[in-house]
C-alpha positions in Angstrom: 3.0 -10.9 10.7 0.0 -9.1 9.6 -0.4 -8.0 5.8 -3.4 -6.2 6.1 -4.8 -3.4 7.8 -6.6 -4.1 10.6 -10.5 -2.5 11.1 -9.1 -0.3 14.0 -6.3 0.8 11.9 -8.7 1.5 9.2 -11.1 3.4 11.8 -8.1 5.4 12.9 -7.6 6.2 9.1 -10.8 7.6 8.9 -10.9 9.6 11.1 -7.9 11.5 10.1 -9.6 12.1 6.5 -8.7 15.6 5.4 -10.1 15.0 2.1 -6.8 15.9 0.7 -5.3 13.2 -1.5 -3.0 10.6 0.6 -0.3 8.4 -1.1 0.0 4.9 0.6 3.8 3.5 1.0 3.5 0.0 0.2 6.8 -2.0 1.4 6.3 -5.5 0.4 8.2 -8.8 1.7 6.9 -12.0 -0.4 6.5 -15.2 0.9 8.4 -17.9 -1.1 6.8 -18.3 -4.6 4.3 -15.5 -3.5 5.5 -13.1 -6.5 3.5 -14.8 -9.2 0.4 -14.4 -6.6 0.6 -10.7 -5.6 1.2 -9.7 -9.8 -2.3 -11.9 -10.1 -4.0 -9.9 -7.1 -2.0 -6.7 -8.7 -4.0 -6.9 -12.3 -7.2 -7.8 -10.2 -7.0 -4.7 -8.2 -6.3 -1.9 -10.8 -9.4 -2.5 -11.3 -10.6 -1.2 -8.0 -8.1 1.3 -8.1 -9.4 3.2 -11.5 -13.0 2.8 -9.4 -12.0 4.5 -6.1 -9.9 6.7 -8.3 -6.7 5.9 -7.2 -4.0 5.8 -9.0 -0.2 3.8 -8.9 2.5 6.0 -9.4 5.5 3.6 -8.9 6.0 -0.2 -8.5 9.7 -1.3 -8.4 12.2 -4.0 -6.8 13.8 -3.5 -3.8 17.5 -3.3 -4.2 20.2 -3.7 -1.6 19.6 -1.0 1.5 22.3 1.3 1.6 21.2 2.8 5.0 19.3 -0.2 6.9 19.0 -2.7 9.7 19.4 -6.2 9.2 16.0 -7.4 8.0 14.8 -3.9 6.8 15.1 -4.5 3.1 12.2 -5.3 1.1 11.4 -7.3 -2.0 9.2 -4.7 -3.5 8.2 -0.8 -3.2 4.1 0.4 -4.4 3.5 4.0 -4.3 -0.1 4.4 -5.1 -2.0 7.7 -4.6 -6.2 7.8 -4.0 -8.0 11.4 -3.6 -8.6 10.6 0.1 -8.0 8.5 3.1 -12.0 7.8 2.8 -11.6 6.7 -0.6 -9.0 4.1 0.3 -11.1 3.0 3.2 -14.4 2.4 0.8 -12.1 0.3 -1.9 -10.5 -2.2 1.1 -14.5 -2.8 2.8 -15.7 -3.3 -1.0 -17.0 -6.7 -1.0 -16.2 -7.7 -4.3 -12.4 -6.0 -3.7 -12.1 -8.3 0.0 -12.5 -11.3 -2.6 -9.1 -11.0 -4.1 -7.4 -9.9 -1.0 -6.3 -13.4 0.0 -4.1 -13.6 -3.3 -2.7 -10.7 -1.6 -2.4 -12.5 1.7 -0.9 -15.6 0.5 1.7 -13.4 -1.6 3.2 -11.7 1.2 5.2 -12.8 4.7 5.4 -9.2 5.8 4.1 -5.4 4.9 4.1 -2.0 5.9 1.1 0.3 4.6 1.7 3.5 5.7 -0.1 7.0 4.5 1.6 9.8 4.4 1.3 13.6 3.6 3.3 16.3 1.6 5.7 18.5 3.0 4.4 21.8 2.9 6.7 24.0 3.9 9.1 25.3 1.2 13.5 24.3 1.3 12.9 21.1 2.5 15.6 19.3 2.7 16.2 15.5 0.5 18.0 13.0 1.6 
């Protein structure tokens, strides 16, 4: 499974830059004894975070899915915000930020990375 975004993925990315800040769902499944690598490739990319300006807003444990199929439930959950898609892009080609990403490889067995976007409208509904 692949744990990183591919360079058509990141193309595609790109070229739906708004300029508007995106927050990037991180849903993380870790390999066994990959914890102890991702928290090392963690503290070596908040610094390439506070660079591109992004910024973490969550990190927690998955718990037990109340509403899932059977292999939907995740070790961990990142929500980390950057001003734009383009800033995101720029941090992943950095070549001094591709040298920690196979802690980040090695950590994982499985990912999803997925931008999304506000609701705008008003009386949305939560779940």
């Amino acid at each position: 499974m692949a744990v990183d975004p591919s360079g058509k993925a990141l193309a595609e990315l790109r070229e739906q830059n708004s300029g508007e800040p995106v927050v990037m769902l991180n849903l993380l499944r870790f390999a066994p004894g990959g914890r102890a690598s991702y928290e090392e490739y963690s503290r070596r990319a908040a610094e390439f975070l506070h660079r591109y300006g992004g910024e973490l807003l969550y990190a927690g444990d998955g718990g037990a899915p109340l509403v899932a199929e059977e292999g939907q439930e995740w070790d961990a959950v990142l929500l980390v915000r950057y001003p734009s898609r383009d800033a995101f892009t720029r941090m992943v080609a950095d070549p001094e930020y591709q040298k920690i990403t196979p802690l980040r490889a090695r950590a994982l067995s499985e990912a999803v990375l997925q931008p999304t976007a506000p609701w705008t409208r008003r009386g949305a509904a939560a779940s």
